[in-house]
N, C-alpha and C positions, 0 to 999 in steps of 0.2 A: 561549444558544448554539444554533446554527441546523443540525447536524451534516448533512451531505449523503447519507451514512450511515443510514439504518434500525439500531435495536437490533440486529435478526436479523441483519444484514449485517454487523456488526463483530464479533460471536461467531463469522459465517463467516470472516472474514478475520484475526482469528485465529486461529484455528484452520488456516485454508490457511498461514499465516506460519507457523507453529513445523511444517506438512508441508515447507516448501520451503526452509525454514532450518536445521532438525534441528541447531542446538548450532555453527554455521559449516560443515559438511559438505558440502552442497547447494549453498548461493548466500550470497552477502553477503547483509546486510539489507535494503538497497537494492533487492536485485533479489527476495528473496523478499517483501518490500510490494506492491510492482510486479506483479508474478504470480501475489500473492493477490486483488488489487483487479480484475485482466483476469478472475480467474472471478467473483469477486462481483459486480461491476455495471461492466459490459463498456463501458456511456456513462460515467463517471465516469471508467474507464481513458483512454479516447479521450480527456478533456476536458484529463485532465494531463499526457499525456506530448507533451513536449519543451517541456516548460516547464519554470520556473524550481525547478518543484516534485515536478518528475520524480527521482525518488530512483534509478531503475533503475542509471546507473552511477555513481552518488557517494553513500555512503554519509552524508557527511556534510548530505545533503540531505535528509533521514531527518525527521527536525524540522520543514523547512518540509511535507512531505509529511502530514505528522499533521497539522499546523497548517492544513493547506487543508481538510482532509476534515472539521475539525471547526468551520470558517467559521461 
């Protein structure tokens, strides 16, 4: 597996997830991925959004979002 991701950058973006998701309070899932990804590696953001793997507003796109990132 080729992860696009750095170690350190997915404990960050974890971590940023469960600040902007807080239990569904904040944001869908979709869009807290999406907004944890623009602070951890701001090229990565840029590379997926408005693609087919842009999870920002369809949750159910969540899946392929993971799936890309761990290419």
């Amino acid at each position: 597996m080729n992860n696009k991701l750095s170690d350190l950058e997915w404990v960050k973006l974890t971590k940023k997830f469960v600040e902007y998701y807080d239990g569904g309070r904040n944001q869908r899932v979709g869009q807290a991925y999406m907004n944890a990804l623009f602070e951890v590696n701001r090229k990565l953001y840029d590379t997926i959004s408005g693609t087919e793997n842009d999870c920002f507003y369809d949750d159910n796109k969540v899946i392929n979002f993971i799936r890309w990132l761990n290419d």
